[in-house]
C-alpha positions, -999 to +999 in steps of 0.1 A: +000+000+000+014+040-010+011+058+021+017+094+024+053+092+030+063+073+002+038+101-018+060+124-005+096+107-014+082+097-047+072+133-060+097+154-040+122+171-067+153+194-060+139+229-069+158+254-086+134+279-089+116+302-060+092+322-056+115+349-039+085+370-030+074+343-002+094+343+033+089+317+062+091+329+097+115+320+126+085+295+140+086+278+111+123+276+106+129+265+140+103+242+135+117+224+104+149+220+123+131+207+150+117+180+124+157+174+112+164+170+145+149+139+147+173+124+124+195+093+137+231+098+145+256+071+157+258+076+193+229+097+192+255+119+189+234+151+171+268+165+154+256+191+133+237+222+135+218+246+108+228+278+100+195+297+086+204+322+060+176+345+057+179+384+053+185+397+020+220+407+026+232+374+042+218+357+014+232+380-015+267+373+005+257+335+005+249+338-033+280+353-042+300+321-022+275+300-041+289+312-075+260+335-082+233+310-081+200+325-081+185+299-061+203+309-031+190+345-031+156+335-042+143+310-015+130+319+019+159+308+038+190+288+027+207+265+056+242+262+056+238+222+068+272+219+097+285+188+107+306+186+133+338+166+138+341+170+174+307+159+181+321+127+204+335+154+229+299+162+241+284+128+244+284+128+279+259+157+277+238+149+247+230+117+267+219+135+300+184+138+291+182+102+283+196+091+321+173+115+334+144+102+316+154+071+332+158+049+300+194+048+299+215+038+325+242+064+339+268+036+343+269+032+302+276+070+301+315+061+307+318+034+281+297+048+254+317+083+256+347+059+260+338+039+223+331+070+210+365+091+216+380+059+203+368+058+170+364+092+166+403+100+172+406+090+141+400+122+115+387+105+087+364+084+109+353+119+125+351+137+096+326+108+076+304+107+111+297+146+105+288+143+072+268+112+074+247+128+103+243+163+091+230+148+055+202+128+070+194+153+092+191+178+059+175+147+047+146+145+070+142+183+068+136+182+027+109+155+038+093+174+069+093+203+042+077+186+014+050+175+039+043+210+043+039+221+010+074+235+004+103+231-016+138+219-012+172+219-032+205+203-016+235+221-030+270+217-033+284+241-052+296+265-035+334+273-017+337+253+019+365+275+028+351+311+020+316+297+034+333+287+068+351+319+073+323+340+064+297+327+083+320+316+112+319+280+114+345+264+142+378+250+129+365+211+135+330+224+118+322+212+081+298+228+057+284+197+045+260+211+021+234+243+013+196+235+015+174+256+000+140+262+009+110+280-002+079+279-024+087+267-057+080+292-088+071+283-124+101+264-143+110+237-121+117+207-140+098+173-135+111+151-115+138+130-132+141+091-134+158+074-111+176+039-118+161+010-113+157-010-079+174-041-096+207-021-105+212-006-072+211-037-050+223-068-045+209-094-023+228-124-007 
């Protein structure tokens, strides 16, 4: 049976056109991160954040880092989508809510925090957790959006390094990716085929 989810997955497109006239407020923003929030992360280790590019002047400096894009400029608010490589060094305090809601024991506080500054000394390892969480968190926002009638475009071309200075991400802070959203405007292309099931997996 297609429920309204898979509705959702199945018509969702990456929109490159927006109707700049439209604007969301900071309830709804907060709100749509709320939604990505929700997202799973190893560890439950939440290590990312949004940056919500909004006012005309942040986003004409975001469009100019974006290499003039129009989308950037043109959609209610473009996220700068963080990940965070250092996200291990606040396990101990992302879990507190979960030992105080009684669910998780505070004796596994010292050896999950342990596992996780193991693998995590590692940079590579570090670096691939922040991106792997902060894209399903964009991931889950570009749903939660389409379920409320909006529109959504991942990006990635833009420059890391002039992004990160200007908008003042930490040193072990990663702009994963721009996500654009808005109300989509006339132009839009359909949405395009996707490969088939048969070619993507393999089952053994």
């Amino acid at each position: 049976m297609t429920t309204a989810t898979i509705d959702l997955i199945n018509k969702r497109i990456s929109t490159n056109k927006f109707d700049a006239a439209r604007t969301l407020s900071d309830e709804r923003i907060r709100q749509l991160v709320g939604y990505a929030s929700q997202a799973p992360s190893a560890f439950n280790l939440q290590n990312y954040r949004f940056i919500a590019v909004r006012d005309a002047a942040s986003k004409e400096k975001l469009k100019g880092l974006a290499y003039g894009q129009p989308k950037v400029g043109e959609a209610s608010v473009t996220f700068i989508v963080v990940g965070d490589m250092k996200g291990h060094e606040k396990l101990a305090a992302v879990l507190e809510p979960s030992v105080k809601a009684g669910f998780f024991p505070q004796e596994m506080v010292g050896g999950w925090v342990g596992m996780a500054n193991g693998m995590y000394s590692n940079a590579q390892m570090a670096r691939d957790e922040a991106v792997r969480s902060a894209s399903l968190a964009a991931m889950t926002l570009m749903i939660a959006a389409e379920s409320e009638g909006l529109a959504s475009g991942p990006m990635i071309g833009f420059d890391p390094a002039a992004v990160s200075r200007e908008f003042g991400l930490g040193p072990d802070e990663i702009p994963v990716m721009l996500l654009t959203v808005g109300f989509a405007a006339a132009g839009n292309w359909p949405r395009k085929p996707r490969r088939a099931a048969g070619d993507l997996v393999t089952i053994v």
